[in-house]
C-alpha positions in Angstrom: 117.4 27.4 104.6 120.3 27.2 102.8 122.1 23.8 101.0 125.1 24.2 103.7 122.9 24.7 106.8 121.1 21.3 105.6 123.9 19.8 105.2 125.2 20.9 108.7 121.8 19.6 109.8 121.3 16.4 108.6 125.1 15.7 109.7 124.3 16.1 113.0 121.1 14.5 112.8 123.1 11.7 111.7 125.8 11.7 114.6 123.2 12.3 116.9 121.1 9.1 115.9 124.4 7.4 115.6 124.8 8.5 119.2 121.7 7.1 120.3 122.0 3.7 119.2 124.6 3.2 121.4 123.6 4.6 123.9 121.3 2.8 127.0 117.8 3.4 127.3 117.8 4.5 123.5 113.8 4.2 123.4 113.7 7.7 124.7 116.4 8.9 122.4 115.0 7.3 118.9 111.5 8.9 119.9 112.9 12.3 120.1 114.7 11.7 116.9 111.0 10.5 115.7 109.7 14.1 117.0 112.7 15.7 115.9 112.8 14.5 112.3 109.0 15.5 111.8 109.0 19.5 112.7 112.9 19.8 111.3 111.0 22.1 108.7 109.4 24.2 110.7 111.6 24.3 114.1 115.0 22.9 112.7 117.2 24.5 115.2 114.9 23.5 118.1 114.5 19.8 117.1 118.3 19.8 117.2 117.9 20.7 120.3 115.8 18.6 122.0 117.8 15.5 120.1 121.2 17.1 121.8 119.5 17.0 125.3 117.7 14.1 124.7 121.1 12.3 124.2 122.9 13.5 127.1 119.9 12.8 129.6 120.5 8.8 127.9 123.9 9.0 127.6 125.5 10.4 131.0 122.2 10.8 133.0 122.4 14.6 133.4 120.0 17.0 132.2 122.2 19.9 132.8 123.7 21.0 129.6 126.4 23.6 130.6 126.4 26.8 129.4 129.9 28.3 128.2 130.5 32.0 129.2 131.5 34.8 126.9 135.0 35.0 126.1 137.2 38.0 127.8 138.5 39.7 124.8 142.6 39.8 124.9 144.3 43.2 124.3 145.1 43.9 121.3 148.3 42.5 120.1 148.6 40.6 123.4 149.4 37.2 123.7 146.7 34.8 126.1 145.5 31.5 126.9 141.8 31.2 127.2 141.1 27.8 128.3 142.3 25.8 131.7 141.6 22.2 132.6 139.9 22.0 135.9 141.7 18.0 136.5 144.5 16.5 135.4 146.0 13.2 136.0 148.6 13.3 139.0 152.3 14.0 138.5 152.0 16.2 135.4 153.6 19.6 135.4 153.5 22.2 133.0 156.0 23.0 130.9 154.7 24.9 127.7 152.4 27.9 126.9 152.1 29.2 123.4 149.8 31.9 121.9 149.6 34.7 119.5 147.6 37.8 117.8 144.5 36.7 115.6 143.7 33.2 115.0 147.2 31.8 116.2 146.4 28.8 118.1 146.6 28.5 122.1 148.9 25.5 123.4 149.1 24.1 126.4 151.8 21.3 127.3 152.1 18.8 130.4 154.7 16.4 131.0 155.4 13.3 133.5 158.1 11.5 132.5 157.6 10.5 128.8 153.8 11.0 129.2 152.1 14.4 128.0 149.0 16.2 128.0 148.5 18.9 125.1 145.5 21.0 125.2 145.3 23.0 122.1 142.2 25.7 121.1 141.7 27.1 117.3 139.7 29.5 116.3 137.3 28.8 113.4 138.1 31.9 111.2 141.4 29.8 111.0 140.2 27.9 107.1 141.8 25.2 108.4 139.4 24.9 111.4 136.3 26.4 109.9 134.8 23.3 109.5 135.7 21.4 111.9 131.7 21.0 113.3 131.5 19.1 109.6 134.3 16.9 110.2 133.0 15.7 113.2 129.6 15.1 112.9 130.3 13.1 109.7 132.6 10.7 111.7 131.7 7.5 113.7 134.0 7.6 116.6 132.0 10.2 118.8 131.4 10.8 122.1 129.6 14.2 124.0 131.2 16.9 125.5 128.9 19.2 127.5 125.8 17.9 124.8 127.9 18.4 122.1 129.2 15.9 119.6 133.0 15.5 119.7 135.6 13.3 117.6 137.4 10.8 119.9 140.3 8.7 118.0 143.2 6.7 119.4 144.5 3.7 121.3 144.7 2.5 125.2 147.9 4.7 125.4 147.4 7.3 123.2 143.9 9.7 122.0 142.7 12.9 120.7 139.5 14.4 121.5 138.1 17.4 119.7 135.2 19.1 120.3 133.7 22.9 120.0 132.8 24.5 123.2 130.9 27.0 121.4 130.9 28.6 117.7 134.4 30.3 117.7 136.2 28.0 118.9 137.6 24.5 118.1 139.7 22.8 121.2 141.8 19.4 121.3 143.0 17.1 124.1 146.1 15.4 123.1 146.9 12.1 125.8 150.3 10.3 124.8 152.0 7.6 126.7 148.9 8.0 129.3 147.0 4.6 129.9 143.7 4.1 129.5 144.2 7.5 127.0 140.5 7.7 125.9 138.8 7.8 129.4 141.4 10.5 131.0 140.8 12.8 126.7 137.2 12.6 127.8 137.8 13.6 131.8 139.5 16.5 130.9 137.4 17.6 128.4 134.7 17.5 130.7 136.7 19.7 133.1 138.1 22.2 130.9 136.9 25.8 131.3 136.7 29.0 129.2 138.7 31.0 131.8 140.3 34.8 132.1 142.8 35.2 129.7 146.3 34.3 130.5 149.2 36.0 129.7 152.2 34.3 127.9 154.9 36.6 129.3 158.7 35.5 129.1 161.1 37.5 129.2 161.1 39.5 126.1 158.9 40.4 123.7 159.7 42.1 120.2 159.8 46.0 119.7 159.5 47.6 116.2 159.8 45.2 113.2 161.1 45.9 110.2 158.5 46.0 107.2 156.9 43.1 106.0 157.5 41.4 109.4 154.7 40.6 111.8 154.4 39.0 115.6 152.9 35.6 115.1 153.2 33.7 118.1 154.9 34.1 121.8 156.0 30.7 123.6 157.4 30.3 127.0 159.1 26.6 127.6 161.1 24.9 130.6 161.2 22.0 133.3 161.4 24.6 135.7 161.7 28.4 136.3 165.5 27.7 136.4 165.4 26.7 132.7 162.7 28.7 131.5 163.1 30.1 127.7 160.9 32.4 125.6 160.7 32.2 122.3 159.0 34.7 119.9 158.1 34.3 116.6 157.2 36.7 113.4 156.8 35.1 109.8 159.9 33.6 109.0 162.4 35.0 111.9 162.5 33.1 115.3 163.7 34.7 118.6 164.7 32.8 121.8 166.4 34.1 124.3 167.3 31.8 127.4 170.4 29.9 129.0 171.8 27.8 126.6 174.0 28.8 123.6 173.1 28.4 120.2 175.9 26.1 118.4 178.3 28.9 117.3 181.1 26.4 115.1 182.2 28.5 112.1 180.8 31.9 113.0 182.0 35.4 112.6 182.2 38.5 114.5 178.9 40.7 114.2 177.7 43.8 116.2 174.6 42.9 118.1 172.5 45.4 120.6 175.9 47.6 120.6 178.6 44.1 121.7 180.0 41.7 120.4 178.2 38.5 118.8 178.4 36.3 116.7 176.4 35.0 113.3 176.5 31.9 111.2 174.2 31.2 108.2 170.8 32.1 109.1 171.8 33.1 112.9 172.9 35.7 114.8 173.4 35.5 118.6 175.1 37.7 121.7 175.2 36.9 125.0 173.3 39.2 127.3 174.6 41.0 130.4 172.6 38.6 132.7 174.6 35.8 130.8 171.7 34.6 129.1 171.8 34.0 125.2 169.6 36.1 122.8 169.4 34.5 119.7 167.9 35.8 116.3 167.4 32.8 113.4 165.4 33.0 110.1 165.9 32.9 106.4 166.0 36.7 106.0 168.8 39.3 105.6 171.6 39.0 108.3 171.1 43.0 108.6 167.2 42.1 109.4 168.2 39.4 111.9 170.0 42.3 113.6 168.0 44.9 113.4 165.4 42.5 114.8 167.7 41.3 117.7 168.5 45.0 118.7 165.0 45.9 119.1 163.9 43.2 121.5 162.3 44.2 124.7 163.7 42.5 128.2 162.3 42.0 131.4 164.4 41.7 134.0 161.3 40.0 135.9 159.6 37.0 133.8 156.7 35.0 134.5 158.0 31.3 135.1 156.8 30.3 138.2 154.2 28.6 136.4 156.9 26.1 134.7 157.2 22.9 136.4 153.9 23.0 138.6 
């Protein structure tokens, strides 16, 4: 075995025992550490096994561990949400889906007043995720999520749980201005599922970009369906195009999609024949901005229905 993969191990051997001295009836648990600790050599990934199971049977009384189904694969290019949480407190609504090509993260936002609810999933090619499964087994404040060792941090108002629902994947529950913030992180963790893919579909999405620009990340925003917006990002140049104008003090004319508009510093804006405003930002060439602008695709028919339920 290699030094990494015993470092991984005794990490969550560690976690795990820390686990089970917390947890009730630990007799059982420190036994199968016992068993565990002694055929590590020959069975490593099987005594982890046991431990894991071990734990949740003294932990939460369930000897289920559940099983998390294969990923859907997206199409390619296409921007989807993978994961849903089966509860959520009452009187949230959502208001914000985010999601991109490759390992752009997936966002999910609900609001109730000044409380909200993010549930965010990273995948681990991401360095910045990679070693997440490190991170938390060598931290103390842990808890189990479907047997597997998560990180939960916070207050009574406020807390983060993340966990990895299986080896691809890295997902975080974000509670803030919720009370009692760690027991509702934990409830929908429990709850959350690896569902179909979901499609984050505004109304636009780019057409051909010029070179050396690439689609990074498609977000769809709004109280309601009234005030939805989509915004589209690539590198350095940001896209919105929804109901509210862009502050336009100290602009000049400029030709946008073949009428008038209007640019000032890094901006360049027009307001579409539906009276909606499509707006083109970044720190590139104002010709770029443009050219960006007049490619964008529209769709007369949006998806935000979803926004506000």
């Amino acid at each position: 075995m290699s030094q990494p993969a015993r470092d991984t191990e005794t990490l969550l051997r560690d976690s795990l025992e820390r686990l089970a001295e917390r947890a009730p009836d630990g007799h059982e648990v420190r036994n199968a550490l016992a068993r565990a600790r002694q055929s590590r050599r020959r069975r490593p990934r099987l005594a982890l096994a046991a431990v894991a199971a071990a734990v949740v049977v003294a932990t939460i009384g369930v000897s289920l561990v559940v099983t998390w189904p294969s990923r859907v694969p997206p199409a390619a290019g296409e921007a989807v949400l993978g994961y849903s949480p089966g509860w959520l407190p009452d009187g949230f609504t959502e208001q914000y889906r985010s999601a991109g090509p490759g390992t752009t993260p997936q966002v999910r936002r609900w609001f109730a007043g000044p409380s909200r609810i993010e549930l965010s999933a990273f995948s681990t090619k991401d360095p910045e995720w990679s070693a997440t499964a490190l991170r938390i087994a060598a931290v103390r404040d842990q808890v189990l999520v479907h047997g597997r060792v998560a990180m939960l941090t916070g207050s009574t108002t406020s807390a983060v749980l993340t966990w990895s629902p299986d080896e691809t994947h890295v997902l975080r529950a974000e509670v803030d201005a919720v009370p009692s913030a760690k027991v509702v992180a934990q409830r929908i963790a429990e709850d959350v599922a690896d569902s179909e893919p979901i499609p984050v579909r505004g109304e636009a999405r780019f057409g051909p970009l010029p070179a050396g620009l690439r689609e990074t990340a498609t977000t769809v925003s709004g109280m309601s369906a009234a005030d939805g917006t989509t915004t589209l990002e690539a590198g350095p140049v940001r896209v919105t195009v929804g109901a509210t104008s862009p502050g336009l003090g100290g602009s000049v004319p400029v030709t946008v999609r073949g009428v008038p508009g209007a640019a000032v510093a890094d901006l360049v804006t027009v307001r579409l024949a539906s009276g909606r405003w499509l707006t083109a930002s970044g720190k590139v060439p104002r010709g770029e901005l443009v050219a960006v602008a007049a490619a964008v695709v529209l769709d007369p028919a949006p998806d935000y229905a979803w926004l506000g339920s």
